[in-house]
C-alpha positions as CSV (number, residue, x, y, z in Angstrom):
1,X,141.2,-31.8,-65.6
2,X,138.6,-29.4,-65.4
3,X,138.9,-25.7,-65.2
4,X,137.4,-22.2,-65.4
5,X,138.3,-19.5,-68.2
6,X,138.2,-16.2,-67.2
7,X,138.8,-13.1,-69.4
8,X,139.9,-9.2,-67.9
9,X,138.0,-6.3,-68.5
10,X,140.7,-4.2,-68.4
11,X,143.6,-5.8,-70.5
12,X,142.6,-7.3,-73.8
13,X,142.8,-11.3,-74.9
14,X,144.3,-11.8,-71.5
15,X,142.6,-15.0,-69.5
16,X,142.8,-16.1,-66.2
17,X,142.5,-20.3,-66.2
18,X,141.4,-21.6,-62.5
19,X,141.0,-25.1,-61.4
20,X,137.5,-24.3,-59.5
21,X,135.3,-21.5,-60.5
22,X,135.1,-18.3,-58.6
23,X,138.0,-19.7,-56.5
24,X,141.2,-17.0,-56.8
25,X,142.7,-17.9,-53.7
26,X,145.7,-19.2,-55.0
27,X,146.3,-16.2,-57.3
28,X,148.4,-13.5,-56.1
29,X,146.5,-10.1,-55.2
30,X,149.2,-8.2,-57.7
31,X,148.1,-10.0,-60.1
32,X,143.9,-10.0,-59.2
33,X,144.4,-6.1,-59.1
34,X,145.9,-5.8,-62.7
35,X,143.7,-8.2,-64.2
36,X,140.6,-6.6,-62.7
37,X,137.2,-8.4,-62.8
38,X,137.3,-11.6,-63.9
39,X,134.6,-12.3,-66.4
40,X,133.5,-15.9,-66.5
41,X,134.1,-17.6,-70.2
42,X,133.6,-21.3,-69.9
43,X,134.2,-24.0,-68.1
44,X,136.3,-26.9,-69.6
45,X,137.9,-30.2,-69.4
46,X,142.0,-29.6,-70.3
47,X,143.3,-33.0,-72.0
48,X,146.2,-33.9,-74.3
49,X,144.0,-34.0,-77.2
50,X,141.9,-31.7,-76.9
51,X,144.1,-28.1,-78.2
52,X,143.9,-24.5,-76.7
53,X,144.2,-21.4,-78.8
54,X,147.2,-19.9,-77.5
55,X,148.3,-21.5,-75.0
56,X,149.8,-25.9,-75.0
57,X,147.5,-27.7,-73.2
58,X,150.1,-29.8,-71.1
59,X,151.6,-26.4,-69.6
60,X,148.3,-24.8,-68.8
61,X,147.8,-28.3,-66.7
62,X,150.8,-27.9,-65.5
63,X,150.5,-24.5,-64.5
64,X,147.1,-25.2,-62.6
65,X,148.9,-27.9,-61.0
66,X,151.6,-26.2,-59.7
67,X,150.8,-23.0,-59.2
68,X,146.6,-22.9,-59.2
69,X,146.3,-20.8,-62.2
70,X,147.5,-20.2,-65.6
71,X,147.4,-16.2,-67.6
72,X,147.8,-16.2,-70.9
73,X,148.6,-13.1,-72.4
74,X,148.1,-12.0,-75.9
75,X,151.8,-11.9,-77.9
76,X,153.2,-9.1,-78.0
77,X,152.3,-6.5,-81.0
78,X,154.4,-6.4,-84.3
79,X,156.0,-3.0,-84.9
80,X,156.0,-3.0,-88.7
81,X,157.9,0.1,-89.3
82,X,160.6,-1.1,-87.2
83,X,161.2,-4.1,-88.9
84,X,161.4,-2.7,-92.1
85,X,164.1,-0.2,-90.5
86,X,166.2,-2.1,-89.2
87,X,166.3,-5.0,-92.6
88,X,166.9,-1.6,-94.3
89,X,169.8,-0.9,-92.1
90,X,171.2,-4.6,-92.3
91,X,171.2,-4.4,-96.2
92,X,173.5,-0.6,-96.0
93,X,176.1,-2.4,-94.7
94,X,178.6,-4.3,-96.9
């Protein structure tokens, strides 16, 4: 299956994945609007053994399939100091 990779100019390590290039129709305007200007990354050929990044190949294809597009977003940020709070907190109580 072949399909474009687009990343956003306005939200970081997020990518928009298309099954034709320059063709958003079947991605809802919400979403278009947040994203912003999609910014052409490659063009690829999705198959089984052939890995993404982020993302598992069978439910981008999937996606694309189903629903004409695929965003992956970036995971969300580790807060650290938070963690360490609350395993301090855990180890107060008897």
């Amino acid at each position: 299956m072949l399909c474009a990779v687009y990343k956003s100019r306005k939200k970081a390590d997020t990518y928009l994945f298309v099954e034709k290039r320059d063709d958003f129709s079947r991605v809802p305007s919400p979403l278009m609007q947040t994203f912003g200007t999609p910014q052409l990354v490659l063009m690829t050929r999705l198959t089984p053994d052939k890995p993404l990044g982020m993302a598992s190949v069978s439910r981008v294809m999937e996606a694309l399939r189903q629903q004409g597009f695929y965003l992956q977003v970036p995971p969300p940020v580790e807060n650290l100091l938070e963690q360490h709070k609350l395993a301090q907190t855990r180890r107060k109580v008897p």
